[in-house]
N, C-alpha and C positions, 0 to 999 in steps of 0.2 A: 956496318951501319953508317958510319961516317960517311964512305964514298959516297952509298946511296943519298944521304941526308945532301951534300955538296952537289950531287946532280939535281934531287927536285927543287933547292932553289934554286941553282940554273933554269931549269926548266917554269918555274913559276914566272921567275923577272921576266924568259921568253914571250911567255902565255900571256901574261899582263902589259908589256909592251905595245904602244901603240901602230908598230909594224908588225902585227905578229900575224897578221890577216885572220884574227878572229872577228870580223867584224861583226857584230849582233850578240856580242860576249861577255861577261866580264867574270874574271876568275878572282879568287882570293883563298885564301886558308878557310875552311871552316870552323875553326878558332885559334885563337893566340896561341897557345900552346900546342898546337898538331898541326904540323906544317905537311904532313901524311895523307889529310885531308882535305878535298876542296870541294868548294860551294863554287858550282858554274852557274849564269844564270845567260840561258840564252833566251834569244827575241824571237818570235815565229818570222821563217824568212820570208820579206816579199812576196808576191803575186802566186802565195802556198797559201792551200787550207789553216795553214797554222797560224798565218799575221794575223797579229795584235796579241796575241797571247807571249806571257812569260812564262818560261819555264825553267825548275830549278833540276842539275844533276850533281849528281854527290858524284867522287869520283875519288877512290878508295887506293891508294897506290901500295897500303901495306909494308912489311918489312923487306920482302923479297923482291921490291921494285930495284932495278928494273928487268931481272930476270925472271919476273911474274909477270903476267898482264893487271891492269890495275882494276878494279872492278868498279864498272861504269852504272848509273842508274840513274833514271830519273826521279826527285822526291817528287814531279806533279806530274797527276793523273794523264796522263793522253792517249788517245786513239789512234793507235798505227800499229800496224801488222807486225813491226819488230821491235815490238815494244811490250812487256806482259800488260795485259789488262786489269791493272792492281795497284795494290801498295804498294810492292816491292819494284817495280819498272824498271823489270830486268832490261838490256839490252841485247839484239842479235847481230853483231856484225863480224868482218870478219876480221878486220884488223885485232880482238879482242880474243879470238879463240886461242884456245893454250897450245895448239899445234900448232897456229900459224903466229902466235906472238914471236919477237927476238926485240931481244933488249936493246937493240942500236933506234927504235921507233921511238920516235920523239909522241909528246903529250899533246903540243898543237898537231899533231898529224891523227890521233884518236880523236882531239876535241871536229877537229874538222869534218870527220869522218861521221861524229855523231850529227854534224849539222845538217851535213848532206843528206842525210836521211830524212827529213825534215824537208828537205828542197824534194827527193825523190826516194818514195822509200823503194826498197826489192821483196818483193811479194815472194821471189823464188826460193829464201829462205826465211820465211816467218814463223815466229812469236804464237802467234794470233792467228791461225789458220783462215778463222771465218775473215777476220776485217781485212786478210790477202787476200782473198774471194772477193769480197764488198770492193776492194781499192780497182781488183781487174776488169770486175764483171759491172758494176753499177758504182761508178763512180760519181754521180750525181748524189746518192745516197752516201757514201764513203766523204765526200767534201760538207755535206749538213751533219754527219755524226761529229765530226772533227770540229767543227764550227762548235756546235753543241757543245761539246767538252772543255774549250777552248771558254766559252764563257760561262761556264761551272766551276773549273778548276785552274785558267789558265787566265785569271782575270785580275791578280793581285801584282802590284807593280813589284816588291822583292820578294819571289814564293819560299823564301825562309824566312821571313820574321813572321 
């Protein structure tokens, strides 16, 4: 546990560093004492259905990190086809599944990976069946649901306090 303890805060200084091309980010522990846990809070990116909205992801690295994937989720509600339509806001991607995880995958290369989806989600493996439907087929509809959500739940400047 040591090791692992010595790699995430490596990897935390990485993630919180002002080079670390998380731009629209800001990580931290989810509190003082669980360094295991962290409070992401990213920004809707640019010229995406999602700007202006904040959004917060728990990001769960557990004991088994980093020979486990860490279990990523959003705490605020949002509309995207790889994303559960709930309170639990699971995540679908691929950098996260337990087949395709390996322990050498840094923490800014999941965090980026969740951003990108945010910039472009993949319908071809969704979450959300109908809202990959909605994103492919009537994306004028797909960009006002998102809007929508976005100022229902995506409208609080820290969505953890």
């Amino acid at each position: 546990m040591a090791a692992s303890l010595k790699r995430i805060n490596k990897e935390l200084a990485e993630c919180s560093a002002p080079s670390s091309d998380l731009t629209g980010m800001t990580i931290r522990p989810f509190s003082d004492d669980n360094i295991t846990t962290w409070a992401v809070t990213i920004t809707g990116p640019p010229s995406t259905p999602y700007e202006g909205g904040t959004y917060g992801v728990r990001v769960d690295l557990g004991t088994s990190y980093p020979f486990k994937a860490p279990v990523v989720q959003f705490v605020t509600r949002i509309y995207h086809p790889n994303v559960t339509n709930d309170n639990d806001g699971n995540i679908c991607i691929a950098i996260l599944k337990s087949e395709q995880w390996k322990p050498a995958t840094k923490l800014v290369s999941v965090l980026q990976a969740v951003r990108q989806l945010l910039v472009e989600p993949n319908p071809d493996d969704p979450l959300e069946s109908g809202i990959a439907d909605e994103y492919q087929n009537r994306r004028e509809s797909f960009d006002k649901n998102v809007r929508d959500y976005v100022k229902r739940y995506a409208s609080k400047p820290d969505p953890f306090a």
